[in-house]
C-alpha positions in Angstrom: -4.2 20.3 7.2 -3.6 17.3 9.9 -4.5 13.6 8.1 -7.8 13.8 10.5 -9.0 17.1 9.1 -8.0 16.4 5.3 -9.3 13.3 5.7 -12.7 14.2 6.5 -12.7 17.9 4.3 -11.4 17.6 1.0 -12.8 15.9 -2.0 -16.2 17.6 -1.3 -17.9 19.4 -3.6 -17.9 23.7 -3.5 -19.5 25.0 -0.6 -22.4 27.0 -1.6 -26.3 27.4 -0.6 -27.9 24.1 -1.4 -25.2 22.2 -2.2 -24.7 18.8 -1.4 -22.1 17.7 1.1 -20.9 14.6 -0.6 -19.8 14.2 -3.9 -22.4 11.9 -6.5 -21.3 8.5 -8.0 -21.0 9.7 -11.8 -22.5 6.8 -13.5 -20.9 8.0 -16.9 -19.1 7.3 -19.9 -20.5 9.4 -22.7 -20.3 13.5 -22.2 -21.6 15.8 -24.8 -18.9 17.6 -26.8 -16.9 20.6 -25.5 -17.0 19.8 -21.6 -13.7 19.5 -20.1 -14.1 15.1 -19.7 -14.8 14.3 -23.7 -15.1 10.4 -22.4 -15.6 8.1 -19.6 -12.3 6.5 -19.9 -10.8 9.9 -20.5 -12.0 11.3 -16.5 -14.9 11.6 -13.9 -16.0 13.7 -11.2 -16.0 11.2 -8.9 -12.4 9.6 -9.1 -11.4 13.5 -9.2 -13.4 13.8 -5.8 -11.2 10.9 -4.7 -7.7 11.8 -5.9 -8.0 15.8 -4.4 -8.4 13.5 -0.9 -5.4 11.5 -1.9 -3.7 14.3 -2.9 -3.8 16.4 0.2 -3.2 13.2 2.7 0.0 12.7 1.1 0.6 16.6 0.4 1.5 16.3 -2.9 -0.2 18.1 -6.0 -1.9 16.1 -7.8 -3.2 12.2 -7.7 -4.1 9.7 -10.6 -6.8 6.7 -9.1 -6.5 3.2 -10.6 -8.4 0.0 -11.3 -5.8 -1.5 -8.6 -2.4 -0.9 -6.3 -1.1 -3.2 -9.5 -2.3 -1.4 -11.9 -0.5 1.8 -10.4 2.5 -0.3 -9.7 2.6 -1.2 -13.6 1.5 2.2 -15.2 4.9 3.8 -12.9 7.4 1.0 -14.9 5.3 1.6 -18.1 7.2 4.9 -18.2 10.5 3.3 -18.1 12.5 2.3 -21.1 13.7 -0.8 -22.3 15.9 -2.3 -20.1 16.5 0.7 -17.9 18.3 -0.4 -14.7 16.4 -0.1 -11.8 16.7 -0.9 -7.8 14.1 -2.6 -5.9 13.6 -4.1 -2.6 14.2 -8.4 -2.8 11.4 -9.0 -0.6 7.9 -7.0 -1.2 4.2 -7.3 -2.0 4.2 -10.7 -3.9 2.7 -9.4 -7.0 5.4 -6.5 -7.5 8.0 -9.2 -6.9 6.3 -11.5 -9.3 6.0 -8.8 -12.0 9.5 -7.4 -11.6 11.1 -10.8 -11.9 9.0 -11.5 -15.1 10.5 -8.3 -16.1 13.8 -8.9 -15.1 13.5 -12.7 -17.1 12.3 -10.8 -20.3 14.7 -8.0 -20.5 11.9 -5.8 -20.0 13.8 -3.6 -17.4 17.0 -5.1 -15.4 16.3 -5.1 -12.2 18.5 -5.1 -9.1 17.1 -6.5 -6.0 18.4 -5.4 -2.7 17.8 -5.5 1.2 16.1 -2.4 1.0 16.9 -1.8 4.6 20.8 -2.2 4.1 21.5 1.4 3.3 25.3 0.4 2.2 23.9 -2.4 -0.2 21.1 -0.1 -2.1 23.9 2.9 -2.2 26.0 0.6 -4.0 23.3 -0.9 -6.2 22.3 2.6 -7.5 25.5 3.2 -9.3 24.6 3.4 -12.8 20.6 2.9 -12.2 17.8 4.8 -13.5 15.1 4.5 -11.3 14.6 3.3 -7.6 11.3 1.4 -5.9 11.0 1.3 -1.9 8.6 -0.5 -0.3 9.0 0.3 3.7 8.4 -1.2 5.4 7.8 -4.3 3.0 5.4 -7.2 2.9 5.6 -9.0 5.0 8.9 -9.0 6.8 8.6 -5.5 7.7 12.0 -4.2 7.1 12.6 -0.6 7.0 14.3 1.8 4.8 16.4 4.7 5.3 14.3 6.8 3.1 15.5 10.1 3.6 19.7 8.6 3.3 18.6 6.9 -0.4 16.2 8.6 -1.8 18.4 11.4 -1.3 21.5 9.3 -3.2 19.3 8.3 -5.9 18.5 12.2 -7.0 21.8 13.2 -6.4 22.1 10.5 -9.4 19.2 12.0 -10.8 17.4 8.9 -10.7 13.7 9.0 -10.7 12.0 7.5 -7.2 8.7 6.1 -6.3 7.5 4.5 -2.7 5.1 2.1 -1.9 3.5 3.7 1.3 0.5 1.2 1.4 1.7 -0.1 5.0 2.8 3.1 6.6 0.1 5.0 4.9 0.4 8.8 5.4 -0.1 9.3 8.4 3.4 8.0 9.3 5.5 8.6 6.5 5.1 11.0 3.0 7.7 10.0 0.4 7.0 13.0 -1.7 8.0 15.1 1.3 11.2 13.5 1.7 11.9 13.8 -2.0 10.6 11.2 -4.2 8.8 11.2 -7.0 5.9 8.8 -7.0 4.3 7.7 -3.7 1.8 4.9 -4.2 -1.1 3.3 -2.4 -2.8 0.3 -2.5 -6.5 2.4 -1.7 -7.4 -1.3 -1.2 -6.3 -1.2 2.2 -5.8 1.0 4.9 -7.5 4.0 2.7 -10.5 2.4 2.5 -10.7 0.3 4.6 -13.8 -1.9 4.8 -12.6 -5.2 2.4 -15.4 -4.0 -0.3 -13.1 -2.4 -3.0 -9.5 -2.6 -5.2 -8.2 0.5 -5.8 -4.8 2.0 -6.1 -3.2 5.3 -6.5 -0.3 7.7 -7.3 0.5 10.4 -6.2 3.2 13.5 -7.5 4.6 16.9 -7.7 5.5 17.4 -11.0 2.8 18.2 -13.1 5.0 16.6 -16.5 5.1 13.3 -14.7 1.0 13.3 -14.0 0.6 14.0 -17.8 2.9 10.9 -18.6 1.2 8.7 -15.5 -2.2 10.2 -17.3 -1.6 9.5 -20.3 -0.4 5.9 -19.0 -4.0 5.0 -17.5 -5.7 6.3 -20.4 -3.8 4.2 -22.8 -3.7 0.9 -20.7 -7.4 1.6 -19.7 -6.5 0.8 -15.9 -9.3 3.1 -14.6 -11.3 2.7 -11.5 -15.2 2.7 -11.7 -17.1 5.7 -10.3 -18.9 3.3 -7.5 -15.5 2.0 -7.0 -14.0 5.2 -6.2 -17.0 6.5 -4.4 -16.5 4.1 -1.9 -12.9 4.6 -1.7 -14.2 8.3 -1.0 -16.1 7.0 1.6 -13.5 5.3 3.2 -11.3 8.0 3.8 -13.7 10.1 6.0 -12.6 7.4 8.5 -9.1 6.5 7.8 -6.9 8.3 10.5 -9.9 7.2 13.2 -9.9 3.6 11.7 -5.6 3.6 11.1 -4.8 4.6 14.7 -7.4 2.7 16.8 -5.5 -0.5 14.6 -2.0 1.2 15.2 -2.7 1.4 19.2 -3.9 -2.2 18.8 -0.9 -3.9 17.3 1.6 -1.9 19.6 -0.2 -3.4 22.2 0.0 -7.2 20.9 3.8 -6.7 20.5 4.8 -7.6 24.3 2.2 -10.3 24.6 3.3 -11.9 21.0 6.8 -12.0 22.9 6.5 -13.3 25.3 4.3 -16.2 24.3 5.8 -19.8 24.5 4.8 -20.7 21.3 6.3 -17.8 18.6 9.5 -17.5 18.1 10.3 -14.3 16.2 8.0 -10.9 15.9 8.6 -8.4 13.4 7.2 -4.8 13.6 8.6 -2.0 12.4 7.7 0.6 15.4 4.8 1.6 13.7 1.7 0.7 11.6 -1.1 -1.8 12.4 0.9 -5.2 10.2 3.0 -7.0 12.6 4.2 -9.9 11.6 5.2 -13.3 13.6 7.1 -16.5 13.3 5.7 -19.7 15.3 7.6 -22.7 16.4 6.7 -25.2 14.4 6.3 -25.8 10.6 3.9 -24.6 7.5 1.1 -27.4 8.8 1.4 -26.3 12.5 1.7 -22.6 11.2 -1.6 -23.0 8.8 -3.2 -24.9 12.2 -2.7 -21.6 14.3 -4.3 -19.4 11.4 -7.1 -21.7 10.9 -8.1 -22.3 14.5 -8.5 -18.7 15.2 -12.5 -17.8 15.7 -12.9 -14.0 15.4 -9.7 -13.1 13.2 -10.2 -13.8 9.5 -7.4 -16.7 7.9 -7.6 -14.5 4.4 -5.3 -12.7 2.1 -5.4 -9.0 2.0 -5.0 -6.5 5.0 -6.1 -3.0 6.2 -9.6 -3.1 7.3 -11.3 -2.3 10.3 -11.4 -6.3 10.8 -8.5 -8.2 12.0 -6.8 -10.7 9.5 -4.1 -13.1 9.5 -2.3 -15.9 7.3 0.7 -17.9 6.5 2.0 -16.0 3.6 4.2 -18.9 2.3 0.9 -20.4 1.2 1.2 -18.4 -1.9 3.2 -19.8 -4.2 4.0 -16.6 -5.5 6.0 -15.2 -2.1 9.3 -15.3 -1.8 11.3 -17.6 -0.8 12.8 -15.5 1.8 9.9 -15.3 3.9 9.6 -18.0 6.8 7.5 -21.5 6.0 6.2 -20.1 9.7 5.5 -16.9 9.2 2.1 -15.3 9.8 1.6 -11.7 8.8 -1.2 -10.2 11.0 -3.4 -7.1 10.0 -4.5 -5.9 13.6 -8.1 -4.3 13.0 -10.0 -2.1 15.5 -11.9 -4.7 17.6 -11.1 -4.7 21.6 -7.6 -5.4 22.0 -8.5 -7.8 24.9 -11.2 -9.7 22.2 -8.0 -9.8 19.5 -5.9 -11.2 22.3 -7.9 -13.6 23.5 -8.3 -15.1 19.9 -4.7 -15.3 19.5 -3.8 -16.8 22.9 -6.6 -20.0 21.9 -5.6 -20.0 18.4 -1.5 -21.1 19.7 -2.9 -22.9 22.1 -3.1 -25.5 19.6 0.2 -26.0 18.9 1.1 -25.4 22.8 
């Protein structure tokens, strides 16, 4: 089925007289012996609900849900042995990059970091590795792999692969399709979609690898709760209508971002609703624009149906790669012209 029609169809309950069309929050943790759950940390109907709608967005065949993205992120490199060698992108979601460095530092896994988007670079960092992570396009400087070139390298290595597809989201890309293992998603955001819950998600082929990724959550106890994943649920009837209206708004920003006086650089990968901009000034005039903006949000965080922005290098936690004047801009679904207009008054100020 097309995103907008498995969107809006699976994850329901069985179609029979008198059934309800929505699946129930299960507000459960104890289950009387013999029933296929045992115990609340163990499964629920609802989170299953929510992982069959995960499951057929990104056409794979089966999906775990999670507390978080990070909690995902960390149950995938759970799996990995001591100091396996792996490849990642150098510049990604800050709290992957924080987590593989601390990794790296403690011998916990040696980790190579590459320009994901340099195809030659990550071909030559895969020689001996034993496990590759794309994020493409990463956060936030948008940069774009050559999936189908190295994922296809790293198997021919028989390296295991996953993909962070929180930005592209299904709708533009399906890492399991073009053969890795492991595509992830930060539920939080695009999935979702309404700022009101943390989720995360993987999703696989391989029905060994679920067991392991299963068995992974149940141990670490990095389960979401039923209200949690009810509104994740929820979230999804909407996605493709909520990710495209944002899509068609950012591709329209693009020109008018350009050709402002006062920006200097804009990044955006072709598609997706995160573009992501570099003004002419420095981090205080930078933090002015973000801060003098009336209908966009200055807050972390990114993929709901409300337009966002900030200067990422106010974490202390990105990296240093990324621009001092940088701001990475979630483009919601208001009026394009409304969006616009905010923008054009919020550089005003450093005009």
């Amino acid at each position: 089925m097309r995103p907008e029609t498995a969107a809006i169809t699976s994850g329901r309950p069985l179609a029979q007289p008198g059934a309800p069309l929505n699946t129930a929050i299960s507000l459960n943790s104890t289950f009387t012996a013999g029933g296929p759950i045992g115990y609340g940390r163990f499964g629920n109907e609802t989170w299953s609900a929510l992982e069959d709608a995960i499951t057929s967005l990104e056409h794979g065949e089966s999906t775990l849900a999670f507390s978080s993205g990070m909690a995902a992120i960390t149950a995938v490199f759970s799996l990995l042995p001591h100091g396996a060698p792996i490849v990642a992108s150098d510049q990604g979601y800050s709290g992957t990059m924080t987590l593989l460095k601390k990794y790296h530092e403690q011998g916990r896994l040696e980790v190579r970091f590459v320009d994901i988007a340099n195809t030659k670079d990550v071909f030559a960092a895969l020689i001996g590795a034993a496990f590759l992570w794309i994020e493409s396009p990463t956060n936030p400087g948008l940069e774009v792999a050559e999936m189908a070139l190295i994922i296809g390298e790293a198997k021919k290595r028989n390296m295991g692969v996953a993909v962070d597809n929180t930005f592209a989201t299904p709708i533009n890309q399906r890492p399991l399709e073009l053969g890795a293992d492991i595509s992830m998603n930060s539920v939080t955001k695009y999935l979702a979609g309404h700022s009101d819950v943390i989720l995360g998600s993987l999703t696989v082929k391989d029905p060994a690898l679920h067991s392991r990724l299963l068995e992974a959550r149940t141990l670490i106890g990095s389960i979401p709760g039923p209200f949690e994943a009810w509104l994740g649920l929820r979230g999804i009837r909407t996605f493709p209508l909520r990710f495209n209206a944002a899509q068609s708004n950012a591709k329209a920003l693009i020109e008018k971002l350009k050709s402002h006086p006062s920006v200097e650089r804009v990044r955006y990968p072709g598609f997706g609703a995160i573009i992501s901009f570099e003004v002419k000034g420095d981090a205080a005039l930078t933090d002015k624009v973000c801060e003098g903006s009336k209908l966009i949000a200055n807050a972390t965080s990114l993929g709901g149906v409300e337009t966002t922005w900030e200067r990422r290098r106010r974490w202390p936690s990105e990296s240093a790669t990324v621009p001092e004047n940088l701001i990475r801009i979630s483009v919601g679904c208001e009026h394009i012209e409304d969006i616009w207009a905010d923008i054009s008054h919020a550089l005003s100020a450093i005009s």
